[in-house]
Gaussian input, Z-matrix of N, CA and C with variables (Angstrom, degrees):
# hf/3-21g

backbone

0 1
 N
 C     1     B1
 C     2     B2     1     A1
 N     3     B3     2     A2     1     D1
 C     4     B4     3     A3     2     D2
 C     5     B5     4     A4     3     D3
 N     6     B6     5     A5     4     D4
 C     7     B7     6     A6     5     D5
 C     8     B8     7     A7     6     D6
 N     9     B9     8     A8     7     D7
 C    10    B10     9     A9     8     D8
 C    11    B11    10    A10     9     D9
 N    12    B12    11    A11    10    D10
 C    13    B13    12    A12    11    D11
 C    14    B14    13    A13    12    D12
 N    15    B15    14    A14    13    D13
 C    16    B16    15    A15    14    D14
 C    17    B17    16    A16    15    D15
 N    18    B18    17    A17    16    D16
 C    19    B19    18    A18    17    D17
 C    20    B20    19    A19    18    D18
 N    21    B21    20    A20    19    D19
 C    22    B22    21    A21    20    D20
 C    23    B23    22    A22    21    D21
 N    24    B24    23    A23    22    D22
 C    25    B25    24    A24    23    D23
 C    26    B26    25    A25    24    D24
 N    27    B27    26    A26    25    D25
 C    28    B28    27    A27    26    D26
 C    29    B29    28    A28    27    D27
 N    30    B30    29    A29    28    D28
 C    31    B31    30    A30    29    D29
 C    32    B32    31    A31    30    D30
 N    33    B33    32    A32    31    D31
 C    34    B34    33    A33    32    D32
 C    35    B35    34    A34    33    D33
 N    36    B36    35    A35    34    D34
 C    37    B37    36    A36    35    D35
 C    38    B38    37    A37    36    D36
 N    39    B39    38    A38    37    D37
 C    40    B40    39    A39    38    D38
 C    41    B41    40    A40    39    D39
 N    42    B42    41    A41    40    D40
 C    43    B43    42    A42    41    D41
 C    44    B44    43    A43    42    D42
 N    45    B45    44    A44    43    D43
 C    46    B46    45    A45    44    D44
 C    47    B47    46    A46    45    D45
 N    48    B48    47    A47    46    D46
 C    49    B49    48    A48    47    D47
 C    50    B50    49    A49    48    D48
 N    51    B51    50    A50    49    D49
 C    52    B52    51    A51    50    D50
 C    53    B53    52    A52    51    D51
 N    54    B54    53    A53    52    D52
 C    55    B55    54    A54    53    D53
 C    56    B56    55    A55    54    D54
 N    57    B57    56    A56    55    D55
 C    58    B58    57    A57    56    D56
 C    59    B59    58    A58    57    D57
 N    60    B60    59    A59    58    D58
 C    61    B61    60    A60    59    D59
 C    62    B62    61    A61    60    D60
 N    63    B63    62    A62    61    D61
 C    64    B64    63    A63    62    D62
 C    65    B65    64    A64    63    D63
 N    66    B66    65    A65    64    D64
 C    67    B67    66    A66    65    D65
 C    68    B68    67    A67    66    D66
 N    69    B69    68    A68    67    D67
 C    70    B70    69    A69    68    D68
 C    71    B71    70    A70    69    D69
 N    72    B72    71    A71    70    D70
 C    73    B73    72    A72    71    D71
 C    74    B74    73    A73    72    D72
 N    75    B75    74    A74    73    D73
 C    76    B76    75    A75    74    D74
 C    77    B77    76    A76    75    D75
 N    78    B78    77    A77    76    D76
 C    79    B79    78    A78    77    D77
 C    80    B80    79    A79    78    D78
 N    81    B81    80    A80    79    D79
 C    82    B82    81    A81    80    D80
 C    83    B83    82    A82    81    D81
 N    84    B84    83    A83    82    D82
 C    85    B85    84    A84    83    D83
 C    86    B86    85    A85    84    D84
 N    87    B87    86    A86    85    D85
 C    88    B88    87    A87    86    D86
 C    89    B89    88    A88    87    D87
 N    90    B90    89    A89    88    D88
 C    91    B91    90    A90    89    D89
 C    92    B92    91    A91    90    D90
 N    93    B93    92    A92    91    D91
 C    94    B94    93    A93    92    D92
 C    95    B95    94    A94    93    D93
 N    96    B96    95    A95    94    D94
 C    97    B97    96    A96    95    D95
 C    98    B98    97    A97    96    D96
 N    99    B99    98    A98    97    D97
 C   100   B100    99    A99    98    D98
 C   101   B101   100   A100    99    D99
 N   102   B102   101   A101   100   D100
 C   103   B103   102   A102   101   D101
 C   104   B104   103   A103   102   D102
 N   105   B105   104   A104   103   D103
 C   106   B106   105   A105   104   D104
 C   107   B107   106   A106   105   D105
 N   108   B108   107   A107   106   D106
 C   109   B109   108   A108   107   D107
 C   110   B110   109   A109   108   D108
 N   111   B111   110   A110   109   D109
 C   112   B112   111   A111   110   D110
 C   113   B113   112   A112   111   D111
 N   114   B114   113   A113   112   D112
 C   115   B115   114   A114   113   D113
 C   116   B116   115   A115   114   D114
 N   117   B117   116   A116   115   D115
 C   118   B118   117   A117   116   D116
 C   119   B119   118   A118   117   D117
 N   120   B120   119   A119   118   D118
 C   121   B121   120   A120   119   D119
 C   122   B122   121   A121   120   D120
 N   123   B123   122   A122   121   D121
 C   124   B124   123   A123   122   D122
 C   125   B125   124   A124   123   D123
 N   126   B126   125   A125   124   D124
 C   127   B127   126   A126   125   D125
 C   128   B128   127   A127   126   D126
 N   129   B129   128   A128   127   D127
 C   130   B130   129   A129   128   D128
 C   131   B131   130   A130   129   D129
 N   132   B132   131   A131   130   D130
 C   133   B133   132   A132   131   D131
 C   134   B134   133   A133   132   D132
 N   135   B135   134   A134   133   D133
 C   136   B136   135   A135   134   D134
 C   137   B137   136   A136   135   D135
 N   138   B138   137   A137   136   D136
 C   139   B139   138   A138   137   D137
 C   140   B140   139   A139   138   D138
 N   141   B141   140   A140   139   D139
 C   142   B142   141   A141   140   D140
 C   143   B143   142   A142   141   D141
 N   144   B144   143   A143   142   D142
 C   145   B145   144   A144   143   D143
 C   146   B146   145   A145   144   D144
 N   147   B147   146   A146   145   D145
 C   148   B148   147   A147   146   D146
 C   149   B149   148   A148   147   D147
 N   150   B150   149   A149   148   D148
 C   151   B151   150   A150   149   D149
 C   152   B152   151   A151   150   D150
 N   153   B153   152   A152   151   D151
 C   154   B154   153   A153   152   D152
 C   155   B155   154   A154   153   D153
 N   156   B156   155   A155   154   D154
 C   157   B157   156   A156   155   D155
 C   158   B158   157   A157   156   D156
 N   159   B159   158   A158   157   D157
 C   160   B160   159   A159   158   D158
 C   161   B161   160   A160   159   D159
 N   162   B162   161   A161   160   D160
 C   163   B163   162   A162   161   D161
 C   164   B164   163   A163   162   D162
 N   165   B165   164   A164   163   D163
 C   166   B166   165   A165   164   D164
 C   167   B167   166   A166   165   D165
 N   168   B168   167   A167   166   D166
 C   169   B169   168   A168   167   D167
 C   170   B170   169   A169   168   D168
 N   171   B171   170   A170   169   D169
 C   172   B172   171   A171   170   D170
 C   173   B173   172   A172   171   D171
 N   174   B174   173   A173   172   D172
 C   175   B175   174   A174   173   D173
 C   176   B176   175   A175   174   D174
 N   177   B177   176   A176   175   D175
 C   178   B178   177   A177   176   D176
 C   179   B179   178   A178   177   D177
 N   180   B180   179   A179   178   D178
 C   181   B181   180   A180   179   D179
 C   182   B182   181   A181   180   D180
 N   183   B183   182   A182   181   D181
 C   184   B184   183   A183   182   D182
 C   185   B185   184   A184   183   D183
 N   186   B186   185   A185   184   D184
 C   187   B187   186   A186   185   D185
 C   188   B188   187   A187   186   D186
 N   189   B189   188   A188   187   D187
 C   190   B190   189   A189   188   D188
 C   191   B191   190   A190   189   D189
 N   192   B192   191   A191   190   D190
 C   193   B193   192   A192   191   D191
 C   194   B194   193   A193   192   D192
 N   195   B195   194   A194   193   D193
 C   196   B196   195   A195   194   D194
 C   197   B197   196   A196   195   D195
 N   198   B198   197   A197   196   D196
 C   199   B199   198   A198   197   D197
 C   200   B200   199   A199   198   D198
 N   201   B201   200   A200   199   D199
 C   202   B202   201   A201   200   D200
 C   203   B203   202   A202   201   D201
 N   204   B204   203   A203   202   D202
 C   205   B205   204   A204   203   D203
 C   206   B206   205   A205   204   D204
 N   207   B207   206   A206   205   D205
 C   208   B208   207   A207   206   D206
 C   209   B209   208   A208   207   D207
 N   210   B210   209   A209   208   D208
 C   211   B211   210   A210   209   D209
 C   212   B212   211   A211   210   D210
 N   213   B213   212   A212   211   D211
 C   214   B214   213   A213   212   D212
 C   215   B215   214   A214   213   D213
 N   216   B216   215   A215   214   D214
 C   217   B217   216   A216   215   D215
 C   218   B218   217   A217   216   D216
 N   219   B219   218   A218   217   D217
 C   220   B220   219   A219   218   D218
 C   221   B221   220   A220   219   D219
 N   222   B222   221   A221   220   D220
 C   223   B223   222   A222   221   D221
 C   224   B224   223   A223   222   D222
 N   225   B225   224   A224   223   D223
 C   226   B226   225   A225   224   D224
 C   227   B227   226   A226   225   D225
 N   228   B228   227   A227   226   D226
 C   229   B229   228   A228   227   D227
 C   230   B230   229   A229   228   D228
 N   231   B231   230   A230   229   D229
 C   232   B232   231   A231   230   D230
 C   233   B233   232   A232   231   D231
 N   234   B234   233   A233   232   D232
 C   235   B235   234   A234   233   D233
 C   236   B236   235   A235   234   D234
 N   237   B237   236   A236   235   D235
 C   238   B238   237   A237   236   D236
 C   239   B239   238   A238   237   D237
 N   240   B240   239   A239   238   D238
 C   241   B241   240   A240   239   D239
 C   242   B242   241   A241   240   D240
 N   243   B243   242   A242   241   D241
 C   244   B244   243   A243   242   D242
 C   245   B245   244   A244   243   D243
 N   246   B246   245   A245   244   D244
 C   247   B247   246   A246   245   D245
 C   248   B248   247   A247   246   D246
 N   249   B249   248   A248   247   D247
 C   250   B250   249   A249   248   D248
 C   251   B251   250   A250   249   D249
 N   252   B252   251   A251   250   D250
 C   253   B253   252   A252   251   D251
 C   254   B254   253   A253   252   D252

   B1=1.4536
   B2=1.5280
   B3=1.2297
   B4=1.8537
   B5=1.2974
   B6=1.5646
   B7=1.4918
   B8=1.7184
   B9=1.2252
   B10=1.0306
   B11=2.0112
   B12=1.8456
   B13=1.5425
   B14=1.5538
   B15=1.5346
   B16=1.3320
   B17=1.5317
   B18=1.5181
   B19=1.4517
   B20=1.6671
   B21=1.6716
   B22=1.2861
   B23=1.5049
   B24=1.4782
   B25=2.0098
   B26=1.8327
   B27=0.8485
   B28=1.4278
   B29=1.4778
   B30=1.5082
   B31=1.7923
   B32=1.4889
   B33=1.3181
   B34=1.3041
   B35=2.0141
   B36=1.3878
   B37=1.4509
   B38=1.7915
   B39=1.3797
   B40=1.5086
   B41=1.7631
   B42=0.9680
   B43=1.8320
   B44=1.7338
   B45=1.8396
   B46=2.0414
   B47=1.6922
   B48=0.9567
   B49=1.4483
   B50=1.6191
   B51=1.3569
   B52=1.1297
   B53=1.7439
   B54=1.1960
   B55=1.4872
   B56=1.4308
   B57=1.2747
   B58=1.0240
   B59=1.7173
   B60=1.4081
   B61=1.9494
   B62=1.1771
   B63=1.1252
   B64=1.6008
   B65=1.4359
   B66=1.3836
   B67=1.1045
   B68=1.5117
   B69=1.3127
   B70=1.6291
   B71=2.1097
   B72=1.6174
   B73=1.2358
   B74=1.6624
   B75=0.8506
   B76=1.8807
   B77=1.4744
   B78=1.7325
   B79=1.2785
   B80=1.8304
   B81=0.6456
   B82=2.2130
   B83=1.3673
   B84=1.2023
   B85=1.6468
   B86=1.4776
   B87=1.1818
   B88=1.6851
   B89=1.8415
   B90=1.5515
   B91=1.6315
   B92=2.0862
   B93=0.7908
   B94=1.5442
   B95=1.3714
   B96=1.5396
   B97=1.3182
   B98=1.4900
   B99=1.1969
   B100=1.7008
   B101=1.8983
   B102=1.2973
   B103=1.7594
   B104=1.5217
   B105=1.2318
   B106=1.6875
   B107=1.6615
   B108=1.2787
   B109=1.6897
   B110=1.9880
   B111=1.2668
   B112=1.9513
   B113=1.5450
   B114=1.4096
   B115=1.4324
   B116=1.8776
   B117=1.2586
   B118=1.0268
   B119=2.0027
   B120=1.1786
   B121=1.4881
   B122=1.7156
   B123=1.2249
   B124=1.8427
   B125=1.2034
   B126=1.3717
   B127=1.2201
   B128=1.2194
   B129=1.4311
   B130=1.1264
   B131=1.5405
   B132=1.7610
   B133=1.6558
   B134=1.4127
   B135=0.6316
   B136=2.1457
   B137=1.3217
   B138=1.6106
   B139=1.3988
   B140=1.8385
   B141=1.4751
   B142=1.4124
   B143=0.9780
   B144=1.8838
   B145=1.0888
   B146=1.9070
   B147=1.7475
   B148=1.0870
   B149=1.7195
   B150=1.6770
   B151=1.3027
   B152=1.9513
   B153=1.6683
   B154=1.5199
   B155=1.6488
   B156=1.2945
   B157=1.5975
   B158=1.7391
   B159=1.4958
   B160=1.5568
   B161=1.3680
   B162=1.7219
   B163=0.6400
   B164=1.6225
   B165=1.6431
   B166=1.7205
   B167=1.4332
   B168=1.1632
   B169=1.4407
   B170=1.0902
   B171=1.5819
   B172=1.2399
   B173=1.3939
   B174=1.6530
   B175=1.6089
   B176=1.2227
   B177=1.7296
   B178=1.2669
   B179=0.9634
   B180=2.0318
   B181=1.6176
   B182=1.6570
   B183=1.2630
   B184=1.5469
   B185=1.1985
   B186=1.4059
   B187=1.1356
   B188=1.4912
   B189=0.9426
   B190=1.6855
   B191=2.2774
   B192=0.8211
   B193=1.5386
   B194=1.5536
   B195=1.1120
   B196=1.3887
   B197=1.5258
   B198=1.8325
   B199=1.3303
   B200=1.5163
   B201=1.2543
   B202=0.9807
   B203=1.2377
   B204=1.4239
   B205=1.5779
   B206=1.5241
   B207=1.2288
   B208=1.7672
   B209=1.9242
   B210=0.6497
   B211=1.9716
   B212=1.6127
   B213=2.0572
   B214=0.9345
   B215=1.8323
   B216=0.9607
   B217=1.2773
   B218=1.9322
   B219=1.2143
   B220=1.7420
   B221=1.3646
   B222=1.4116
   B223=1.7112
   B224=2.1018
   B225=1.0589
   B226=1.2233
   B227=1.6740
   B228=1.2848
   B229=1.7937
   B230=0.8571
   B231=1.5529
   B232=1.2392
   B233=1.5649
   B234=0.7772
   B235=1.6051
   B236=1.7175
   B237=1.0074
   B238=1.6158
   B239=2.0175
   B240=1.4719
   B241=1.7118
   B242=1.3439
   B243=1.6926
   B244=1.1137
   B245=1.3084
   B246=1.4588
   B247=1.2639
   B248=1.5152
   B249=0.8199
   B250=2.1166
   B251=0.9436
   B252=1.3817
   B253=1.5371
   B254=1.4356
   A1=107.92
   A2=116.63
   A3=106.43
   A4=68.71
   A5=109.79
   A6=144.96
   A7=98.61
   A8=125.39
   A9=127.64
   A10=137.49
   A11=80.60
   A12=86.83
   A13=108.86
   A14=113.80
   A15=111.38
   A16=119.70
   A17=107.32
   A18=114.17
   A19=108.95
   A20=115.42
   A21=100.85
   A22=112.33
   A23=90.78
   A24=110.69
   A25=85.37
   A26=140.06
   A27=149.47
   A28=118.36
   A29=101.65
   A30=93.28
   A31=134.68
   A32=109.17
   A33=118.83
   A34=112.65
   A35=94.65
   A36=109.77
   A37=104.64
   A38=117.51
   A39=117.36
   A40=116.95
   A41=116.21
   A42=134.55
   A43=53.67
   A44=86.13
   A45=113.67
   A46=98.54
   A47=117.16
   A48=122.32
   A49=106.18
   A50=150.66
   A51=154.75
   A52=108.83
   A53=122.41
   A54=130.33
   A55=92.20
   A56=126.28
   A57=132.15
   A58=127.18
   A59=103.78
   A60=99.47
   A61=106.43
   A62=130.24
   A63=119.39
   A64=129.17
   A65=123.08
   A66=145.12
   A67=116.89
   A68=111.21
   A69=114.02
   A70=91.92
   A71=108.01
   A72=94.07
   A73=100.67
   A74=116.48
   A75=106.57
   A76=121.17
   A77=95.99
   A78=113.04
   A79=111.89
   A80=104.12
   A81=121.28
   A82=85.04
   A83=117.70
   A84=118.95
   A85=139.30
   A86=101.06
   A87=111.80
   A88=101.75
   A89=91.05
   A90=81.93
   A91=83.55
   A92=118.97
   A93=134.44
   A94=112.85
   A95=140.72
   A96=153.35
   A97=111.02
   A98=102.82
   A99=103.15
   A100=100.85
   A101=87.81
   A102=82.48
   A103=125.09
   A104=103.19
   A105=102.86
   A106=125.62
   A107=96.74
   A108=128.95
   A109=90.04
   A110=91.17
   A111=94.55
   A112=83.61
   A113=110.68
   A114=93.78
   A115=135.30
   A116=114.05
   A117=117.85
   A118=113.86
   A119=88.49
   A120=85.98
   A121=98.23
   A122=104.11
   A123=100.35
   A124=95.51
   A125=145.61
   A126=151.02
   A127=125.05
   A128=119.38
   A129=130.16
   A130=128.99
   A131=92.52
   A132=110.53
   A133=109.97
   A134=121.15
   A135=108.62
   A136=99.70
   A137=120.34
   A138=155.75
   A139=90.78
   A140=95.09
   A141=112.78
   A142=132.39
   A143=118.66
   A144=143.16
   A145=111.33
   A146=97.33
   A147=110.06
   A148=117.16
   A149=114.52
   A150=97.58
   A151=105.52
   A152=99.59
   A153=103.32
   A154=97.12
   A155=108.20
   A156=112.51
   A157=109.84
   A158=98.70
   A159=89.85
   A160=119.77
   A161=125.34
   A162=118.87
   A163=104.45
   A164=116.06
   A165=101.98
   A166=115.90
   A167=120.53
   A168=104.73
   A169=122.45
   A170=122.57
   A171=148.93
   A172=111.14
   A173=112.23
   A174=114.37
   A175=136.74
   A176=100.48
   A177=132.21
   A178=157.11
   A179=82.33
   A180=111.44
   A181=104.60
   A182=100.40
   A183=103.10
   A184=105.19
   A185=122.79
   A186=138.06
   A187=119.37
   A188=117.98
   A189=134.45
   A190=85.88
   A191=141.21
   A192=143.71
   A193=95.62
   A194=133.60
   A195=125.92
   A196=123.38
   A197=101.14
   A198=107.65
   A199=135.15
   A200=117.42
   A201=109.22
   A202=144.21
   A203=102.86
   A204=114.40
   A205=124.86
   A206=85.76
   A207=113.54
   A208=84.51
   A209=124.31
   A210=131.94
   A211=107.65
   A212=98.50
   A213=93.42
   A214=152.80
   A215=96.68
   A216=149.90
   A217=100.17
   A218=101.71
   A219=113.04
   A220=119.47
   A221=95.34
   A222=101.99
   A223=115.66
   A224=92.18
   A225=88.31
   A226=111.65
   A227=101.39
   A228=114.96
   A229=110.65
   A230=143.84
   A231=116.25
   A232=122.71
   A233=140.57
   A234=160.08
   A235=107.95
   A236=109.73
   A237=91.48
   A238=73.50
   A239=110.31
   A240=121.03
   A241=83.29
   A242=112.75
   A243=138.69
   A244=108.92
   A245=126.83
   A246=153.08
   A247=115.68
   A248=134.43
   A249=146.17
   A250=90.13
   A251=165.22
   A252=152.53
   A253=107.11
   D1=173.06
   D2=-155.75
   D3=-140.16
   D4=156.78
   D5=-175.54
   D6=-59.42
   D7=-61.80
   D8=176.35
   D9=-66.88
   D10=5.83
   D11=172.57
   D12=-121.48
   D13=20.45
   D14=164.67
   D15=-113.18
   D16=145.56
   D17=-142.08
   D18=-66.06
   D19=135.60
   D20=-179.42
   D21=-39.19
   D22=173.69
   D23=-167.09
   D24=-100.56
   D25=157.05
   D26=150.19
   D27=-147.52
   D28=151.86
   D29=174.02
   D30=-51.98
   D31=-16.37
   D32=165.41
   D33=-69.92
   D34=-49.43
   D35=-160.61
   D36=-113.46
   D37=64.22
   D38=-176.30
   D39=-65.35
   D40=150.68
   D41=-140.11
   D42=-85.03
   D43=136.95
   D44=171.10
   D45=-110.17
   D46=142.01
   D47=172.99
   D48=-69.52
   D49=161.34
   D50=153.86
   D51=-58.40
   D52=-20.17
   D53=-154.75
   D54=-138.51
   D55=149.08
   D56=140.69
   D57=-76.81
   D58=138.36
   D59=-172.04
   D60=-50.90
   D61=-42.32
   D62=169.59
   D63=-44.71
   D64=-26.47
   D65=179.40
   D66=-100.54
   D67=-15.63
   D68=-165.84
   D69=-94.10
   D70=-59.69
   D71=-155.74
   D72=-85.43
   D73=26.78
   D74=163.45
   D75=-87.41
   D76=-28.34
   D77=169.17
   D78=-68.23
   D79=3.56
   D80=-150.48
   D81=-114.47
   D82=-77.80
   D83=-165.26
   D84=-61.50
   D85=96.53
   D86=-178.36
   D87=106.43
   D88=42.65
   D89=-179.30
   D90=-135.98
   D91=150.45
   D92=162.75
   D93=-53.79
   D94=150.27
   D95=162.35
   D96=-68.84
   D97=-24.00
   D98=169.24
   D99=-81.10
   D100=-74.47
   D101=179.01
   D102=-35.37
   D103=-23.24
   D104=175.37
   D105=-91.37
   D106=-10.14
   D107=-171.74
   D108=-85.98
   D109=-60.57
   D110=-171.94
   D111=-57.46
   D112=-95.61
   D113=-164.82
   D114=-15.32
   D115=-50.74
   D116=-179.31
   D117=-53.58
   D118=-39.66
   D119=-160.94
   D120=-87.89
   D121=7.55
   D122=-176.31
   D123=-105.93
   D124=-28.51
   D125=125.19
   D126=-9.18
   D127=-66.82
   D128=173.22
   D129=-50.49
   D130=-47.27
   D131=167.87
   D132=-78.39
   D133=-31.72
   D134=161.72
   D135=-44.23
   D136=-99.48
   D137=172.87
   D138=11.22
   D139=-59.64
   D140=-177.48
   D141=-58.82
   D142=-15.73
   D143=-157.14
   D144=29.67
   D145=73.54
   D146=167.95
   D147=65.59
   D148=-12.44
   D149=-172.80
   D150=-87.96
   D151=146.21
   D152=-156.29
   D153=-101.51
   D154=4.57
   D155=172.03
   D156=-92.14
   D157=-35.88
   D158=175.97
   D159=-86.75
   D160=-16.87
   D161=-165.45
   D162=-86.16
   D163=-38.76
   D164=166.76
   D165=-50.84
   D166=-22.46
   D167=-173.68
   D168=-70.00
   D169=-30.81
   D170=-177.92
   D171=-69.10
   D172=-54.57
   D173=163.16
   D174=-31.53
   D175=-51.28
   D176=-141.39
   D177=20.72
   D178=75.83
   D179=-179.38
   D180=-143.66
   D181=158.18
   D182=-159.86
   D183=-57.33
   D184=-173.21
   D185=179.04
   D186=-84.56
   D187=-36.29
   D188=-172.01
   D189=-84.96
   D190=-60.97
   D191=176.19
   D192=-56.13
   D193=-33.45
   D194=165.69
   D195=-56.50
   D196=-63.06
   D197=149.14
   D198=-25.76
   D199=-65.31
   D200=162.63
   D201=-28.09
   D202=-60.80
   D203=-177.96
   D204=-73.41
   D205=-19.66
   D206=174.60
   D207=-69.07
   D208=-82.53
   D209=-169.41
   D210=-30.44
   D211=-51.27
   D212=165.61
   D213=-50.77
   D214=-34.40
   D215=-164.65
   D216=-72.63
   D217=-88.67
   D218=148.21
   D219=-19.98
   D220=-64.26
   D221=177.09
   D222=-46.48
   D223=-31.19
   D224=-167.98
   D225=-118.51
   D226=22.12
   D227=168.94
   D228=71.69
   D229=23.58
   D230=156.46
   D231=-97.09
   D232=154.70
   D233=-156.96
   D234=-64.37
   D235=124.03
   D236=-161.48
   D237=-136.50
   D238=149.20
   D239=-173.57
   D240=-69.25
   D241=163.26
   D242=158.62
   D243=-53.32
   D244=153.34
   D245=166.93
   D246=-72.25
   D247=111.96
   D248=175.21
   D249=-123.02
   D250=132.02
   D251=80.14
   D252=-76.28

């Protein structure tokens, strides 16, 4: 789902997390800011079904810094989704 297809937040209707905090930072604790950064953005590029234009957008970080990390990423064997743009 893309940032812009979830329903505005209003005072009636306040933005819900997908997770509950109980559930979000256990996943958080005792893991690295990098490790949570890869994850996120390999996540993201699934979700995306591999496309690396929607998925920087979603990040919000360019495309070429996407690249990167994507190389990075490769470089060091882990499984990164196929490419569709």
């Amino acid at each position: 789902m893309m940032p812009h297809e979830f329903p505005a937040a209003t005072p009636e209707n306040p933005p819900q997390p997908s997770l509950a905090l109980n559930e979000i930072v256990p996943l958080l604790i005792g893991s690295t800011v990098g490790e949570i950064e890869r994850e996120l953005v390999l996540q993201t590029l699934a979700r995306c079904d591999g496309n690396r234009t929607r998925a920087a957008r979603v990040l919000g970080v360019s495309v070429r810094t996407l690249r990167n990390k994507i190389r990075q990423y490769s470089a060091e064997g882990i499984d990164v989704p196929a490419h569709h743009d």
